[in-house]
N, C-alpha and C positions, 0 to 999 in steps of 0.2 A: 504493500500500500504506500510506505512513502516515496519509492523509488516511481510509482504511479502519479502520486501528488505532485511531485518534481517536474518529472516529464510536462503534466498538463499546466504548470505554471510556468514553465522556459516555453512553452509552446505559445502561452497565451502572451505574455508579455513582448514575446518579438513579433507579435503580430499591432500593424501599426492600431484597429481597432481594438484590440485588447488592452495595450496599452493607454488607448486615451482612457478608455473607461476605467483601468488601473488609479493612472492619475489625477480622474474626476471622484473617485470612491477615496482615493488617498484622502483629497483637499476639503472633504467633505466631514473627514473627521479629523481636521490639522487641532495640533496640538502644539507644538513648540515651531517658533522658527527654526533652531536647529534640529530638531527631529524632522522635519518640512523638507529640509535641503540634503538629509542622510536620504531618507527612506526617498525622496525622488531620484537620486543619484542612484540609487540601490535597483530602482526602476529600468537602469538604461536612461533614465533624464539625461538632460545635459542644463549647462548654463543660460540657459535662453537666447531667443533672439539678439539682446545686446549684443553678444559674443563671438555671432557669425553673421557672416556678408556683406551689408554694407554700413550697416551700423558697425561692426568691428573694422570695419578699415578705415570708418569718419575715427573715430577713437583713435586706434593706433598713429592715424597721422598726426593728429591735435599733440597723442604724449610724445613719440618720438620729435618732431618737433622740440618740444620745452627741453627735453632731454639735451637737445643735439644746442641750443638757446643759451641754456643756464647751468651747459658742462656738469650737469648731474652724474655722481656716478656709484651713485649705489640706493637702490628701489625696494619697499618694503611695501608688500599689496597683502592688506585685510578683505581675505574674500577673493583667493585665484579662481575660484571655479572647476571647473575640468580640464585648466590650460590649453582650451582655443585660443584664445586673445591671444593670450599671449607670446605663440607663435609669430604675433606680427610684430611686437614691440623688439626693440633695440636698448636693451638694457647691459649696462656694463657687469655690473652686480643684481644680481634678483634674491630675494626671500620673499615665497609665498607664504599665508598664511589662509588654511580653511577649517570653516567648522565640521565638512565632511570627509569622513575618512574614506569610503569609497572617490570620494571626489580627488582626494588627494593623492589616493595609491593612482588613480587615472593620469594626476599630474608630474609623479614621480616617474614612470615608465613613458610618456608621452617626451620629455625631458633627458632622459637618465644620463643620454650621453652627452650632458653639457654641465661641466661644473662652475657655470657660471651662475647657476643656477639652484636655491635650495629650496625645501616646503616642512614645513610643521604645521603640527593638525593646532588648528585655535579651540580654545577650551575657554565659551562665553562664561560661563558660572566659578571658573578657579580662579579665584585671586593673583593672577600673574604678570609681570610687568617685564611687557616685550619688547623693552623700549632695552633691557637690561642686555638681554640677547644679541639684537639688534637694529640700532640706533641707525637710518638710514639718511641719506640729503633731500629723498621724499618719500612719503607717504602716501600711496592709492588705496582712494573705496570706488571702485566702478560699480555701479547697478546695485549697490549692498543696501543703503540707507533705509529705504522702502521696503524693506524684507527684516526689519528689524519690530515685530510688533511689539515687544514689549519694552517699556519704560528704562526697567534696567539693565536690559540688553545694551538698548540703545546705547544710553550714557557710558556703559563700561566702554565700550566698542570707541566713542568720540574720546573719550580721555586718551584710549589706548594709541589711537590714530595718531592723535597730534605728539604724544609723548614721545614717540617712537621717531620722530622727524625732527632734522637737525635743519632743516631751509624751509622746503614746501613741502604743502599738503594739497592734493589734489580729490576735488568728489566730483563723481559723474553722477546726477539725482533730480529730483522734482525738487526744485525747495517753497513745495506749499503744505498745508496742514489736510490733514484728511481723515475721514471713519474708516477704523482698522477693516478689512476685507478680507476674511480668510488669512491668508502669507502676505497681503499687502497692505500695509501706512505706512501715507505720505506726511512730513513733516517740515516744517518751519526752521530747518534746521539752522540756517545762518542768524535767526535770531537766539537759540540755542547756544551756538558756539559763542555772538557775545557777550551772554549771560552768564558762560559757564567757560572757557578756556582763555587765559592770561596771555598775552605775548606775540599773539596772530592775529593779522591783517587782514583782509579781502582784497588781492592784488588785480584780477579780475575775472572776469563773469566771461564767458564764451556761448554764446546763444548756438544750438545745436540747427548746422544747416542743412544736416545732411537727409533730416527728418524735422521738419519743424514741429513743434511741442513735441517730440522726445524732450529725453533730459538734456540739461544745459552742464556743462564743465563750470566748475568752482573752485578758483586758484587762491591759497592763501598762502603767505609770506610770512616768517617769525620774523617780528616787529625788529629795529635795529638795535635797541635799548637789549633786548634778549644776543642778540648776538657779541656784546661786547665784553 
C-alpha cells in the first residue's frame, strides 16, 4: 500500500492539473508563511513568475547594473528562491539565504560548481544575527516583502536585512498596505523602515517599466554619519 500511495502521488503531482489542484488544496489550508514556501517547493513549485522571463531579466539588468555602478562586491539575498534569478545576476561574492530547505538543496546543486557562490537555510523564528556570518556591501529582498504575513516575521526579517548590509539595501515590492490574503500582505513598508531602522536613507525609487504596476525597486543608502 505505500509503495501504491507513492506511485499515485509522483503521478498526480507531475501532472500539470494535478498539480494546480495540489497547490489550490495547499493555499487553502496555509498556515505559516514558511511552511507556505517549504510545502510548495516540496510540490515541484518554483519561485514565481518574478523569477522567470521577462520580469527576471527587467530585474537582473536594474541589479547588475548598481553592481557594475557602485563596485559592489559582495551580495547577501534574504529569500534566493530556487536560484532562477539568479542565474542572471553578476555577483562577485553571493550568500543566499532561504526559508526552504527543498528550495535551497534546488539552489545548492543548481550552483555547486561555482564557489563564488554560498546558501544557508534562514531560520524566521531563531534568534540569529546574520549580519555576524555575513556582513555584505548589499542587501536583497526581491519578491519577499508581500509573503511575509505575519507581524513578527516581518520585523525580524527588516532588522535582519538592513543589519546585515555595510552600503545598500535593495527591495523589489508593492510598498502599499493591504488585507492579509492567504500567503499574500502588502505593506507600507518605507514608512516602517523610518519608524523602525537608524542610519538608512531612501536613495531612490525605480518605477518598474518592464510591467507597469508590478513592483517598483527600492534603493536605500547607510546614511554618511553611519559610515564614518
Amino acid at each position: 500500500m505505500p509503495k501504491l500511495k507513492r506511485l499515485l502521488h509522483n503521478v498526480f503531482i507531475t501532472n500539470r492539473v494535478g498539480l494546480f489542484l495540489a497547490n489550490l488544496h495547499f493555499r487553502l489550508r496555509f498556515s505559516t508563511s514558511a511552511h507556505y514556501w517549504e510545502k510548495r517547493y516540496a510540490l515541484n513549485g518554483n519561485s514565481g513568475l518574478g523569477s522567470y522571463g521577462k520580469l527576471a531579466g527587467y530585474k537582473a539588468g536594474i541589479i547588475n547594473e548598481f553592481i557594475e555602478k557602485y563596485n559592489i562586491s559582495s551580495v547577501i539575498d534574504f529569500g534566493c528562491g530556487d536560484g532562477n534569478q539568479l542565474q542572471q545576476f553578476k555577483f562577485p561574492l553571493y550568500t543566499g539565504l532561504e526559508v526552504s530547505a527543498t528550495a535551497l538543496e534546488k539552489c545548492m546543486d543548481r550552483h555547486k560548481n561555482d564557489p563564488s557562490k554560498n546558501f544557508f537555510l534562514y531560520d524566521p523564528k531563531r534568534n540569529a544575527d546574520y549580519s555576524a556570518a555575513t556582513t555584505a556591501d548589499l542587501s536583497l529582498s526581491l519578491d519577499v516583502l508581500y509573503h511575509l504575513v505575519e507581524d513578527d516575521i516581518f520585523e525580524t526579517y527588516m532588522h535582519r536585512l538592513f543589519s546585515a548590509a555595510s552600503r545598500f539595501v535593495i527591495i523589489y515590492a508593492w510598498d502599499v498596505d493591504g488585507a492579509k490574503k492567504r500567503h499574500v500582505r502588502h505593506r507600507k513598508f518605507t514608512a516602517w523602515i523610518t519608524h523602525n531602522i537608524v542610519g538608512w536613507k531612501l536613495q531612490q525609487v525605480i518605477e518598474n517599466k518592464a510591467l507597469p504596476g508590478a513592483c517598483d525597486f527600492f534603493i536605500f543608502e547607510k546614511s554618511f554619519s553611519e559610515n564614518c
